[in-house]
N, CA, C and O atoms as a Maestro MAE file, in Angstrom:
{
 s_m_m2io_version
 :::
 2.0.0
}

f_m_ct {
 s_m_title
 :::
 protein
 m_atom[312] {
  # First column is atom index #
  i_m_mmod_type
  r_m_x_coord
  r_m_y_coord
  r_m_z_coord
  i_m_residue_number
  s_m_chain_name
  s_m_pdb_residue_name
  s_m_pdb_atom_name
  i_m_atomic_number
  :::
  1 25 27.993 -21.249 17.116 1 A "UNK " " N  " 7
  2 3 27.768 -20.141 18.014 1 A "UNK " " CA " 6
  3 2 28.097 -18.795 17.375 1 A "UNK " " C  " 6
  4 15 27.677 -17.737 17.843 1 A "UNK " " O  " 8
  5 25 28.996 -18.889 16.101 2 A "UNK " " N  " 7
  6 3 29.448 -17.578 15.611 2 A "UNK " " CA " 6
  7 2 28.186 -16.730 15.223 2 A "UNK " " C  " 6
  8 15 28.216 -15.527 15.483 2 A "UNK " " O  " 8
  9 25 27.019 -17.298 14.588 3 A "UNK " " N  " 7
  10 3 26.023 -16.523 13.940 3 A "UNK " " CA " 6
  11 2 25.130 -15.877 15.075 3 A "UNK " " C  " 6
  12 15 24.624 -14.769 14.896 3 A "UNK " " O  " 8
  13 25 24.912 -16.715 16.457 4 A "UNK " " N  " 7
  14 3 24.326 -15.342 17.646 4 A "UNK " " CA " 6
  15 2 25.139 -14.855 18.391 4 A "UNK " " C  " 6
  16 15 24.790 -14.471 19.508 4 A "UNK " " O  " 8
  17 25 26.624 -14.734 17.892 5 A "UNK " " N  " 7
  18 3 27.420 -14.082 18.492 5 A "UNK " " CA " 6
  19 2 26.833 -12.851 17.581 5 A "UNK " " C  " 6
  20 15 26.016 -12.142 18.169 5 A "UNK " " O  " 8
  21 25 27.071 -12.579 16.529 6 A "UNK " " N  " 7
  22 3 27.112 -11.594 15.735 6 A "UNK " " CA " 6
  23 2 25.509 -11.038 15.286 6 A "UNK " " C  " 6
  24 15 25.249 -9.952 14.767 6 A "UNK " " O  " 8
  25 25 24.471 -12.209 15.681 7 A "UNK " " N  " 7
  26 3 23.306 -11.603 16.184 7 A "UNK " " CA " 6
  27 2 23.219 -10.431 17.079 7 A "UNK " " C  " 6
  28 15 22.752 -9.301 16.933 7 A "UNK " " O  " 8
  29 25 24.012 -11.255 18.383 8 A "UNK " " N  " 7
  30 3 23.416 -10.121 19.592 8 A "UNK " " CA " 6
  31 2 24.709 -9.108 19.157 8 A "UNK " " C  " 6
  32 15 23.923 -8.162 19.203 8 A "UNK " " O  " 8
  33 25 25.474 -8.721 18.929 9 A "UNK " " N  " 7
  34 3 26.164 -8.042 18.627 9 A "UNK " " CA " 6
  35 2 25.477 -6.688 17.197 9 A "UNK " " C  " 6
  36 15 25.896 -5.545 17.014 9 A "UNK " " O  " 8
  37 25 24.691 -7.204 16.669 10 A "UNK " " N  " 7
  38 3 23.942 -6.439 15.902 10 A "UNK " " CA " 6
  39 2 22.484 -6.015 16.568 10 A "UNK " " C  " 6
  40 15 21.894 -4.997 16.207 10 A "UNK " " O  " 8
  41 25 22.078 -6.727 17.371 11 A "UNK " " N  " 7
  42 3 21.137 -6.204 18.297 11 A "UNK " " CA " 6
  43 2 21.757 -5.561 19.419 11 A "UNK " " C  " 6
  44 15 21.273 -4.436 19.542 11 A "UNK " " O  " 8
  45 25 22.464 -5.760 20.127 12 A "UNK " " N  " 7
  46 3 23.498 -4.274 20.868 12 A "UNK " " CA " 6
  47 2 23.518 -3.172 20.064 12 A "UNK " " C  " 6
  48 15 23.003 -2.139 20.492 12 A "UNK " " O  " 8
  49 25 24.047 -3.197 18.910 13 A "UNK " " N  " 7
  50 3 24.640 -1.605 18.259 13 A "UNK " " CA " 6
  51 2 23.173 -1.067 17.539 13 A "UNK " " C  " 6
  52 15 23.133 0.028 16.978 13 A "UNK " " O  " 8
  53 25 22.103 -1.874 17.614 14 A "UNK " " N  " 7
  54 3 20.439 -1.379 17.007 14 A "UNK " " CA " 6
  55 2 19.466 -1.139 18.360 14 A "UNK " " C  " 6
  56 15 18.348 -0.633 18.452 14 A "UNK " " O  " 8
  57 25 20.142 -1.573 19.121 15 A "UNK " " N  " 7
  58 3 19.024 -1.311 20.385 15 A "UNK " " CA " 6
  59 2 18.301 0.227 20.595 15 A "UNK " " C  " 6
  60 15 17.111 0.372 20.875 15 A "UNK " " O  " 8
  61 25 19.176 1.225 20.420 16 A "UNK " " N  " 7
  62 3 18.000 2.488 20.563 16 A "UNK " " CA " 6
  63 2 16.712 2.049 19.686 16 A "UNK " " C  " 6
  64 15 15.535 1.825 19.967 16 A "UNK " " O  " 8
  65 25 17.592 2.026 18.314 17 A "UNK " " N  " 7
  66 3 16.732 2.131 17.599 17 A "UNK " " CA " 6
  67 2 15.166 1.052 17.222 17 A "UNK " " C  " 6
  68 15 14.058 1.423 16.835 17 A "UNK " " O  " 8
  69 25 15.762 -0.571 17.581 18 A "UNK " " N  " 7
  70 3 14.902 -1.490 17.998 18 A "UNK " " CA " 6
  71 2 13.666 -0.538 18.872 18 A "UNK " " C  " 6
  72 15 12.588 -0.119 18.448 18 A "UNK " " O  " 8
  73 25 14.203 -0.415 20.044 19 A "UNK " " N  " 7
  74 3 13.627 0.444 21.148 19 A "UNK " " CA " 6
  75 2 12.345 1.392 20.631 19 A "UNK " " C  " 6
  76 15 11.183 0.983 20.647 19 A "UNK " " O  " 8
  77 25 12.613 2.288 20.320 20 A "UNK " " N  " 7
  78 3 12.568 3.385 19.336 20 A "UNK " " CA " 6
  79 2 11.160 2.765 18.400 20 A "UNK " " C  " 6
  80 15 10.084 3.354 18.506 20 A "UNK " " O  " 8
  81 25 11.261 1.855 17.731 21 A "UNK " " N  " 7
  82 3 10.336 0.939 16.528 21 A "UNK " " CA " 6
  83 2 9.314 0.729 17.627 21 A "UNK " " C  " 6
  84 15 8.336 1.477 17.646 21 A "UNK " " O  " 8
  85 25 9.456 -0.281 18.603 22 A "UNK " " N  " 7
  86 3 8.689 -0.758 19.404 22 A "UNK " " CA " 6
  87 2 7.813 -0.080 19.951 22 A "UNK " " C  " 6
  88 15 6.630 -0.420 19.935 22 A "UNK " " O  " 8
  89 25 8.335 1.213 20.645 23 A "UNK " " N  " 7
  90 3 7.280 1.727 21.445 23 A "UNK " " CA " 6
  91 2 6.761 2.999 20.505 23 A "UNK " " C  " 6
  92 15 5.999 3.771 21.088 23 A "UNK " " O  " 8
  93 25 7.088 3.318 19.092 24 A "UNK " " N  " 7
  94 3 6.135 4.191 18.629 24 A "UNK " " CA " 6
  95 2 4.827 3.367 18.118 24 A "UNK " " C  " 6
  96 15 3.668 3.761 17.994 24 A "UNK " " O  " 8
  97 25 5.470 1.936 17.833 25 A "UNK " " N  " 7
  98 3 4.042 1.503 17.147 25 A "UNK " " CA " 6
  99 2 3.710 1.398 15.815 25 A "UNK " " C  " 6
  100 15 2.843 0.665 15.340 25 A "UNK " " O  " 8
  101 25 4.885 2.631 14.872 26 A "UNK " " N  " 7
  102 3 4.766 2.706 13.381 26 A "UNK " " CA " 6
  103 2 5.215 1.648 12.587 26 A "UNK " " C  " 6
  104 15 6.212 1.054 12.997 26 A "UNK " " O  " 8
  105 25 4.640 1.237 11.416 27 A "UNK " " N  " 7
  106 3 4.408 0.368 10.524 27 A "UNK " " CA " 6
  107 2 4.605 1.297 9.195 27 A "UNK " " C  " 6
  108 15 4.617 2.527 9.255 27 A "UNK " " O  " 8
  109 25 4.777 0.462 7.842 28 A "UNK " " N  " 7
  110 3 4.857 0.572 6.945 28 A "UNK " " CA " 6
  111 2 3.897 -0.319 6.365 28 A "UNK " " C  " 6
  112 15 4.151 -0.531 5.179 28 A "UNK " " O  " 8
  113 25 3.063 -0.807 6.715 29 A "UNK " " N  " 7
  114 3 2.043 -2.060 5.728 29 A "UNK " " CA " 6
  115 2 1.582 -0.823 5.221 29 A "UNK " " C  " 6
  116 15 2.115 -0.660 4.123 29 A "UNK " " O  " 8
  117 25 0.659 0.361 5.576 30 A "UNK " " N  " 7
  118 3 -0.199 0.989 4.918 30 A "UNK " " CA " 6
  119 2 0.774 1.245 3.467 30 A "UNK " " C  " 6
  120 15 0.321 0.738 2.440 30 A "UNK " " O  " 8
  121 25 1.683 1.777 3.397 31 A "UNK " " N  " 7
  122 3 2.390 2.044 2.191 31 A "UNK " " CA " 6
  123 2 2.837 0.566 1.476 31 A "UNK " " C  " 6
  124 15 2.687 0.593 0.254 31 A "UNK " " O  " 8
  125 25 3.229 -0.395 1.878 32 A "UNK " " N  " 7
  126 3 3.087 -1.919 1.402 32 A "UNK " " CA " 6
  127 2 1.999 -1.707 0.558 32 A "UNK " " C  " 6
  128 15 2.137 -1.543 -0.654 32 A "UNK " " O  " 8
  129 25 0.586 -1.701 1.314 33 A "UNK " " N  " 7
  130 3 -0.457 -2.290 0.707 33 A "UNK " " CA " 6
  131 2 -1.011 -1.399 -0.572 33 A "UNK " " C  " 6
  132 15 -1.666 -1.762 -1.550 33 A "UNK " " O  " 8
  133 25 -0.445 0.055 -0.156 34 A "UNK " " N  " 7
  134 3 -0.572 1.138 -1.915 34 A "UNK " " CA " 6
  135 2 0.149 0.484 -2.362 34 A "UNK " " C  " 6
  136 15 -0.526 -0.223 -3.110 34 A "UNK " " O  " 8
  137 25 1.249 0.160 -2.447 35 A "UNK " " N  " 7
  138 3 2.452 -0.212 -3.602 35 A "UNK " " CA " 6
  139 2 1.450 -1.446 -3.977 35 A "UNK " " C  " 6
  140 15 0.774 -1.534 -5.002 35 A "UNK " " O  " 8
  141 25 1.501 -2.144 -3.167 36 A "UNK " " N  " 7
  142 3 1.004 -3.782 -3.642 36 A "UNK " " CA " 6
  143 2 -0.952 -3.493 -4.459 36 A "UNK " " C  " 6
  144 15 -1.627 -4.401 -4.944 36 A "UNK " " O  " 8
  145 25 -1.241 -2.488 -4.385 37 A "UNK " " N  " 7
  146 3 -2.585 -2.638 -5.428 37 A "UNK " " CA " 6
  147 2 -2.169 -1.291 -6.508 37 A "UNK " " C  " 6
  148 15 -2.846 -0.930 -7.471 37 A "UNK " " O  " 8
  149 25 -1.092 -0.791 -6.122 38 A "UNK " " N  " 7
  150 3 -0.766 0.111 -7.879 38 A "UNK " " CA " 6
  151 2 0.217 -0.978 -8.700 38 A "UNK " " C  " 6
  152 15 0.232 -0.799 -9.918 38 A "UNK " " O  " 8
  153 25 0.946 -1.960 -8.250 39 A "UNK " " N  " 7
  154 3 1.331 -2.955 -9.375 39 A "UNK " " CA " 6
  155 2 0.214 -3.883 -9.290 39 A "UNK " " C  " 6
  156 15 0.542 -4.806 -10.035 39 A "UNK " " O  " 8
  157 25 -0.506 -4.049 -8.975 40 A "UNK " " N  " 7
  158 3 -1.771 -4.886 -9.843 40 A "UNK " " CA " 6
  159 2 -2.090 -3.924 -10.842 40 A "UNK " " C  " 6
  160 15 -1.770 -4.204 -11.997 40 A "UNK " " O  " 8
  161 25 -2.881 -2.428 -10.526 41 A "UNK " " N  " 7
  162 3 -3.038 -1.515 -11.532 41 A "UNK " " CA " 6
  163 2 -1.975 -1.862 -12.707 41 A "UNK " " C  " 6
  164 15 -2.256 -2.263 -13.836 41 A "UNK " " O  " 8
  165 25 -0.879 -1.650 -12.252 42 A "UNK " " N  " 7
  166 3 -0.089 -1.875 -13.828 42 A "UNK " " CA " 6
  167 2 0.049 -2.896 -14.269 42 A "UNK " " C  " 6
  168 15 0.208 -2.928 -15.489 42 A "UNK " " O  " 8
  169 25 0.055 -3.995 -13.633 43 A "UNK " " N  " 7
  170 3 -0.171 -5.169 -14.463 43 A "UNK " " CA " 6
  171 2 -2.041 -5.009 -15.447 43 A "UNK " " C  " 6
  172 15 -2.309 -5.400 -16.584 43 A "UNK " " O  " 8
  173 25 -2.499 -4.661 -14.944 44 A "UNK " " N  " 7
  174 3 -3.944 -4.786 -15.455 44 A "UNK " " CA " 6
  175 2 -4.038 -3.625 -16.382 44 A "UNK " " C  " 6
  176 15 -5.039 -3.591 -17.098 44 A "UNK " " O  " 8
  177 25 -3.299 -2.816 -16.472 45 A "UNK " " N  " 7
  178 3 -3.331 -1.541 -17.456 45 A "UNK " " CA " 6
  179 2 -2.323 -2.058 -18.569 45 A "UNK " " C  " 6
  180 15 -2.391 -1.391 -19.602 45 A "UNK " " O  " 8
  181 25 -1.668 -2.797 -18.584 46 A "UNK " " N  " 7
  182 3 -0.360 -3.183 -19.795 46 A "UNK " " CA " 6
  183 2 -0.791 -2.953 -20.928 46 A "UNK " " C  " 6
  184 15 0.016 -2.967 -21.858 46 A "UNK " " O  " 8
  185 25 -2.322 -2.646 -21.208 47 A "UNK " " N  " 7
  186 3 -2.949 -1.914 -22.564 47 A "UNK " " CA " 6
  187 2 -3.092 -0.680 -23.042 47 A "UNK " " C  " 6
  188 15 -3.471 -0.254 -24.133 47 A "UNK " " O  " 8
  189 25 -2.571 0.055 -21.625 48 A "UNK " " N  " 7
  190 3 -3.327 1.581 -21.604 48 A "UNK " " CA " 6
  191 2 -1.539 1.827 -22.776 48 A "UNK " " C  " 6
  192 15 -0.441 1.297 -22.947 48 A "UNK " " O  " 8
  193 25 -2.470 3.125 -23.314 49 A "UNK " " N  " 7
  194 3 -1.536 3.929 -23.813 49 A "UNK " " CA " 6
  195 2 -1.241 4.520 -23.310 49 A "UNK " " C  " 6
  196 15 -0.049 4.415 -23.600 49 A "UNK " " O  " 8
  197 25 -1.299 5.579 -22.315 50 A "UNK " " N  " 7
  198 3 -0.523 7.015 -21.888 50 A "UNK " " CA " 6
  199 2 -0.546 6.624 -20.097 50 A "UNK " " C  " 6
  200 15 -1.191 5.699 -19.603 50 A "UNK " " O  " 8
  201 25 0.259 7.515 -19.409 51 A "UNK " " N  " 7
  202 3 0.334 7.041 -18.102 51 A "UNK " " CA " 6
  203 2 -0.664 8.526 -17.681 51 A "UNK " " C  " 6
  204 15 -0.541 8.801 -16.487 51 A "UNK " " O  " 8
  205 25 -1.186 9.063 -18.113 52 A "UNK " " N  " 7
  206 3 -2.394 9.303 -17.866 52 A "UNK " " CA " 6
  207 2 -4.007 8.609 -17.405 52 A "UNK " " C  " 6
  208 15 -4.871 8.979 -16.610 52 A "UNK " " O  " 8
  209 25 -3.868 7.252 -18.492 53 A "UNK " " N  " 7
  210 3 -4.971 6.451 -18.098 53 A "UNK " " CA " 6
  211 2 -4.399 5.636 -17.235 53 A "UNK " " C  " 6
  212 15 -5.224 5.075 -16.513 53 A "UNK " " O  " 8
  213 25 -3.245 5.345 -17.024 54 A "UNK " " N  " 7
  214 3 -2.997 4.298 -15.276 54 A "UNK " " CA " 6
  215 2 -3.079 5.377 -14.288 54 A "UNK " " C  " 6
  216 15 -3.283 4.935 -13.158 54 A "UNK " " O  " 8
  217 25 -2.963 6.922 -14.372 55 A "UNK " " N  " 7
  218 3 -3.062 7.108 -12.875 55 A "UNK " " CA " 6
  219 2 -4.501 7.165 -13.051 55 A "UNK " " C  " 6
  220 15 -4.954 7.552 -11.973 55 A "UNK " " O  " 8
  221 25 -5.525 6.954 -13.948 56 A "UNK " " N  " 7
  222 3 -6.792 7.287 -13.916 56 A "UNK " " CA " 6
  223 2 -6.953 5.744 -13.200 56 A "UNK " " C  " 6
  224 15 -7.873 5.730 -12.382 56 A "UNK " " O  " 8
  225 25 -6.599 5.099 -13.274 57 A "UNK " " N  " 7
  226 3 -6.971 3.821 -13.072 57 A "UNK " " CA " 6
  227 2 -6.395 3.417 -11.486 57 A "UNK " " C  " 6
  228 15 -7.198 2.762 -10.821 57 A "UNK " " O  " 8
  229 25 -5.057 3.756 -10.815 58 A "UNK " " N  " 7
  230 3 -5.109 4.114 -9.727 58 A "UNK " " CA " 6
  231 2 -5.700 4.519 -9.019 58 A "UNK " " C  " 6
  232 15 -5.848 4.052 -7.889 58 A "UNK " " O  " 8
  233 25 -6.394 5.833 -9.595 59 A "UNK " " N  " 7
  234 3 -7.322 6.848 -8.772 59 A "UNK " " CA " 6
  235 2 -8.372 6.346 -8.586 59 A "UNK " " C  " 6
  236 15 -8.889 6.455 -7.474 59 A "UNK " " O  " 8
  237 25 -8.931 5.726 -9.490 60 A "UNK " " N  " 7
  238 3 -10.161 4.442 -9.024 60 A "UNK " " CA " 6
  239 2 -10.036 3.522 -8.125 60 A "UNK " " C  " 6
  240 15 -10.767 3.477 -7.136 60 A "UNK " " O  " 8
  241 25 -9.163 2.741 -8.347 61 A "UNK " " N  " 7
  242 3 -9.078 1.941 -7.094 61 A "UNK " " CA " 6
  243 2 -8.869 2.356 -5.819 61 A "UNK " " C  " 6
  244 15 -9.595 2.042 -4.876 61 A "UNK " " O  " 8
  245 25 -7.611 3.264 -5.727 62 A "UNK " " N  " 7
  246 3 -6.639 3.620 -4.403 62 A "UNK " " CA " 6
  247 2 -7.296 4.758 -4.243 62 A "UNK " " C  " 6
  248 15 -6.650 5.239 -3.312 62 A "UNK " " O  " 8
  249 25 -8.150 5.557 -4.498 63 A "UNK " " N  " 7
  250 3 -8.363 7.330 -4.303 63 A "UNK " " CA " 6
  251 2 -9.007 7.060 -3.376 63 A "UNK " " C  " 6
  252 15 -8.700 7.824 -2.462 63 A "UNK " " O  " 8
  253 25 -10.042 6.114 -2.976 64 A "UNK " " N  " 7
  254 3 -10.904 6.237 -1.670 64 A "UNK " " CA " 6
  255 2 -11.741 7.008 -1.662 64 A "UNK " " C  " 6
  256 15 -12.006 7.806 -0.762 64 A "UNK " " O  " 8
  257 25 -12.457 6.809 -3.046 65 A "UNK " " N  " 7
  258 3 -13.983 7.715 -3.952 65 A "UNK " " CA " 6
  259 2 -15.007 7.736 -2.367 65 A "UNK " " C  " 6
  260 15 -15.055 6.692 -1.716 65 A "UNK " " O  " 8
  261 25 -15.606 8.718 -1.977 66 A "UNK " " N  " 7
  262 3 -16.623 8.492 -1.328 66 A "UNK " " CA " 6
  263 2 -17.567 9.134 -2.745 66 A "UNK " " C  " 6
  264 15 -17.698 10.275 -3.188 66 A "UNK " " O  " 8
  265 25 -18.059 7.934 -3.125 67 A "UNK " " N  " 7
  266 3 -19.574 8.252 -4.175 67 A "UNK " " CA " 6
  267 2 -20.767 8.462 -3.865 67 A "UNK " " C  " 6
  268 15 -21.087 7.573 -3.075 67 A "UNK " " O  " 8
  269 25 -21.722 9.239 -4.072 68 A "UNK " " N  " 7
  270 3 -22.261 9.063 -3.954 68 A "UNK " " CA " 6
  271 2 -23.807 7.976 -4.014 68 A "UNK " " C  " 6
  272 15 -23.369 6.832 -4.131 68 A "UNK " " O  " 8
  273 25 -24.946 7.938 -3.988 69 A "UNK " " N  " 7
  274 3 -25.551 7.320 -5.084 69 A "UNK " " CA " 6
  275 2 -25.934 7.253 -6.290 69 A "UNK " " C  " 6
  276 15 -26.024 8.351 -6.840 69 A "UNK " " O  " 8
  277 25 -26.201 6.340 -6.920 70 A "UNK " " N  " 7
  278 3 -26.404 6.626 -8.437 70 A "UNK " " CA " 6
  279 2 -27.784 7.676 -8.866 70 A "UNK " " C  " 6
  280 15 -28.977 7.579 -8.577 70 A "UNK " " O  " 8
  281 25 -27.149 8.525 -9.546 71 A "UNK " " N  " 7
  282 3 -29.083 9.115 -9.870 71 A "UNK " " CA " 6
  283 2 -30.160 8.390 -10.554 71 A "UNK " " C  " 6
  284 15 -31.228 8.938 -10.828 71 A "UNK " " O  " 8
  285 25 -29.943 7.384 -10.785 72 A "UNK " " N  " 7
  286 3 -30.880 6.337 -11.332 72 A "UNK " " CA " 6
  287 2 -31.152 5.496 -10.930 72 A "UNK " " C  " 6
  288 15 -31.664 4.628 -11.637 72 A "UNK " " O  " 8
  289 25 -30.875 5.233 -9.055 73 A "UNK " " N  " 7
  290 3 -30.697 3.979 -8.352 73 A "UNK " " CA " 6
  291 2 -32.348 4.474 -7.724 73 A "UNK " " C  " 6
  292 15 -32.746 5.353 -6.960 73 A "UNK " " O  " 8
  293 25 -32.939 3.463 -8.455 74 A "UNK " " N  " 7
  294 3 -33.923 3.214 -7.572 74 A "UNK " " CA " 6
  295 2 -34.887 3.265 -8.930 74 A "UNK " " C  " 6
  296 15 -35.976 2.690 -8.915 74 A "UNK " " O  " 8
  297 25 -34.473 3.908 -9.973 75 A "UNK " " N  " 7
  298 3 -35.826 3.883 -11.251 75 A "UNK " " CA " 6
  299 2 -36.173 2.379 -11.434 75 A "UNK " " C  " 6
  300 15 -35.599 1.416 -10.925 75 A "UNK " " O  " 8
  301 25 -37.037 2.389 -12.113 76 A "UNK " " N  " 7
  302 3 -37.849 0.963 -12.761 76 A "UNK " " CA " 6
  303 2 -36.750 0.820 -13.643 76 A "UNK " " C  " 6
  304 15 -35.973 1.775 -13.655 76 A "UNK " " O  " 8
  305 25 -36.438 -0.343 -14.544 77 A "UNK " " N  " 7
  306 3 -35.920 -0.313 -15.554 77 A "UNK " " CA " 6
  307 2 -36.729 -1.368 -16.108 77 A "UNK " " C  " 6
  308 15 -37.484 -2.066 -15.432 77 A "UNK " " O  " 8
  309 25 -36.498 -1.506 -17.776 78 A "UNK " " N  " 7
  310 3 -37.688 -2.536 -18.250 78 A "UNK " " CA " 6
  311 2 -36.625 -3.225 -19.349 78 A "UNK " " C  " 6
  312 15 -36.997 -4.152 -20.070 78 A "UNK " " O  " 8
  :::
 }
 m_bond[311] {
  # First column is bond index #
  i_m_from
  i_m_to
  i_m_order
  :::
  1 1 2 1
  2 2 3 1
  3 3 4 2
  4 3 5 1
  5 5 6 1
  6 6 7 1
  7 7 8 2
  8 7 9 1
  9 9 10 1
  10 10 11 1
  11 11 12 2
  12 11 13 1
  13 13 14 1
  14 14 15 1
  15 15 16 2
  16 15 17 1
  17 17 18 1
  18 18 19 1
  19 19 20 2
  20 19 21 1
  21 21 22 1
  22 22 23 1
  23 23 24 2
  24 23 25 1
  25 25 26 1
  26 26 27 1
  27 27 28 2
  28 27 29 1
  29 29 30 1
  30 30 31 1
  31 31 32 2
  32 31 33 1
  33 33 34 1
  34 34 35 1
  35 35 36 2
  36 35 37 1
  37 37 38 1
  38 38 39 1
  39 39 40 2
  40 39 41 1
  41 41 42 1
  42 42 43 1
  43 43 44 2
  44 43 45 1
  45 45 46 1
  46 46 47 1
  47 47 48 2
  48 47 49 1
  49 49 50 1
  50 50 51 1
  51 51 52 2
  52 51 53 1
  53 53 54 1
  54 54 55 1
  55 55 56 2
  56 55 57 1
  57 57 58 1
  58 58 59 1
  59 59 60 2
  60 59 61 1
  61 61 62 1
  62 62 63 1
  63 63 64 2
  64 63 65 1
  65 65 66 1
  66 66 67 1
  67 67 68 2
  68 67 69 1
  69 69 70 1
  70 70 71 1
  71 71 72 2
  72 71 73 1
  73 73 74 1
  74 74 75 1
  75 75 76 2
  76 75 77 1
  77 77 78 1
  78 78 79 1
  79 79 80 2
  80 79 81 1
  81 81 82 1
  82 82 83 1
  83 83 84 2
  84 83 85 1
  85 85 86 1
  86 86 87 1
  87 87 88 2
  88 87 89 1
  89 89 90 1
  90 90 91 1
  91 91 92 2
  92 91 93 1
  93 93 94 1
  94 94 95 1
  95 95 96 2
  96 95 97 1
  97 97 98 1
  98 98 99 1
  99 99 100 2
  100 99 101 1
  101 101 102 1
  102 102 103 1
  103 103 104 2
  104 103 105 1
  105 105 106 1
  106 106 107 1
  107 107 108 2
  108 107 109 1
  109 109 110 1
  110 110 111 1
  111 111 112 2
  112 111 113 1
  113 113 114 1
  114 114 115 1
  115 115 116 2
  116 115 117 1
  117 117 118 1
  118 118 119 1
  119 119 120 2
  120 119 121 1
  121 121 122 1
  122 122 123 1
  123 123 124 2
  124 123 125 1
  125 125 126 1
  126 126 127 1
  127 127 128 2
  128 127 129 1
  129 129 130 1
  130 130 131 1
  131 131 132 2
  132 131 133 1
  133 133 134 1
  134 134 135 1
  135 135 136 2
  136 135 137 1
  137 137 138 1
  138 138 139 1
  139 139 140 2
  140 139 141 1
  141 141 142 1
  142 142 143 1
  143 143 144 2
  144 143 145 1
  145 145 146 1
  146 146 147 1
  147 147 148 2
  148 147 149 1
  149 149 150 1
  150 150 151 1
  151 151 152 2
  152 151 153 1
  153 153 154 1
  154 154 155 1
  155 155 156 2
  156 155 157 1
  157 157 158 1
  158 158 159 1
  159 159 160 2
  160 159 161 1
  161 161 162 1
  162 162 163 1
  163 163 164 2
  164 163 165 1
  165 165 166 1
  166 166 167 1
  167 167 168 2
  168 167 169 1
  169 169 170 1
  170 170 171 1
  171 171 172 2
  172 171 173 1
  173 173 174 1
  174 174 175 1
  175 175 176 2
  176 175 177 1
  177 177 178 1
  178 178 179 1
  179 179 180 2
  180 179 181 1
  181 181 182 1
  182 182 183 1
  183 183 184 2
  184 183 185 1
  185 185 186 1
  186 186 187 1
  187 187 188 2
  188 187 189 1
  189 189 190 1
  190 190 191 1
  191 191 192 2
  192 191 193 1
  193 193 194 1
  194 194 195 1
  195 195 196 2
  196 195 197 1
  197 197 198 1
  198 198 199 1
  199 199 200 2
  200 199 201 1
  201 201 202 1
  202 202 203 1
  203 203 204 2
  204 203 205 1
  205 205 206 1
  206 206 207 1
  207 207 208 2
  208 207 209 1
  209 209 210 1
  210 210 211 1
  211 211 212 2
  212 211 213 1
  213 213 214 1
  214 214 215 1
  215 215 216 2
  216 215 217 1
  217 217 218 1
  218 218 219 1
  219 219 220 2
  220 219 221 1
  221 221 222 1
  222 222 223 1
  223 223 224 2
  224 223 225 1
  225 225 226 1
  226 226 227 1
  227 227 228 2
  228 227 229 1
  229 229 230 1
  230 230 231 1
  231 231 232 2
  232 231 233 1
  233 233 234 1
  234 234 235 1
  235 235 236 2
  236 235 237 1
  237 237 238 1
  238 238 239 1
  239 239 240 2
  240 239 241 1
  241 241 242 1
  242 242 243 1
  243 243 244 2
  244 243 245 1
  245 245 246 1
  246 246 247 1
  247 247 248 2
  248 247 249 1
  249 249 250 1
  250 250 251 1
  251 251 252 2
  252 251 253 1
  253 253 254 1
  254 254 255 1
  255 255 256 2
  256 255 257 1
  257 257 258 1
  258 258 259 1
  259 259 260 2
  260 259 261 1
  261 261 262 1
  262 262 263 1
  263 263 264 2
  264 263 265 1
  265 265 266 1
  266 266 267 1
  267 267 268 2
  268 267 269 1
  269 269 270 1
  270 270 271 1
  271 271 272 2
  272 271 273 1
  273 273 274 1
  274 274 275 1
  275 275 276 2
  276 275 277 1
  277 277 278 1
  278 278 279 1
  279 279 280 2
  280 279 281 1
  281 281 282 1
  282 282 283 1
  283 283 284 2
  284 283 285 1
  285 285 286 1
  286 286 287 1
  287 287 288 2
  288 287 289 1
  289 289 290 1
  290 290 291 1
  291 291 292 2
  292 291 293 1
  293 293 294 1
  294 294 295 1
  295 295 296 2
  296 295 297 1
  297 297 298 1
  298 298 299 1
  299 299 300 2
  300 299 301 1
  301 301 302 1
  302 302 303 1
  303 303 304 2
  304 303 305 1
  305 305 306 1
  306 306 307 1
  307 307 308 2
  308 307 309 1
  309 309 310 1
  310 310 311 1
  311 311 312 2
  :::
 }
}
């Protein structure tokens, strides 16, 4: 019984703040999920020389490019 004694006893002295979490709704996944695809970036960059080309390589993935189309999308090619 000692360990939900000292449960609810830590949920008593967190309750605003429990409270507080609940009804704003805010999360941290969005910042999780940057962290969790810039260490793939660095695992997948372990070649680059300068940390110039990993934030280039960040910025590709994580920047959220709206591109356009290609200017050559649509030529014949042979």
């Amino acid at each position: 019984m000692t360990p939900f004694k000292r449960l609810a006893k830590t949920v008593q002295t967190h309750s605003d703040g429990i409270r507080n979490r609940l009804a704003a709704g805010h999360s941290n996944a969005r910042a999780e999920s940057i962290s969790a695809a810039i260490q793939a970036a660095i695992a997948r960059a372990c070649g680059f020389r300068t940390f110039e080309h990993l934030r280039t390589l960040i910025d590709l993935t994580r920047g959220a490019l709206k591109l356009t189309a290609s200017p050559v999308a649509g030529r014949a090619t042979r």
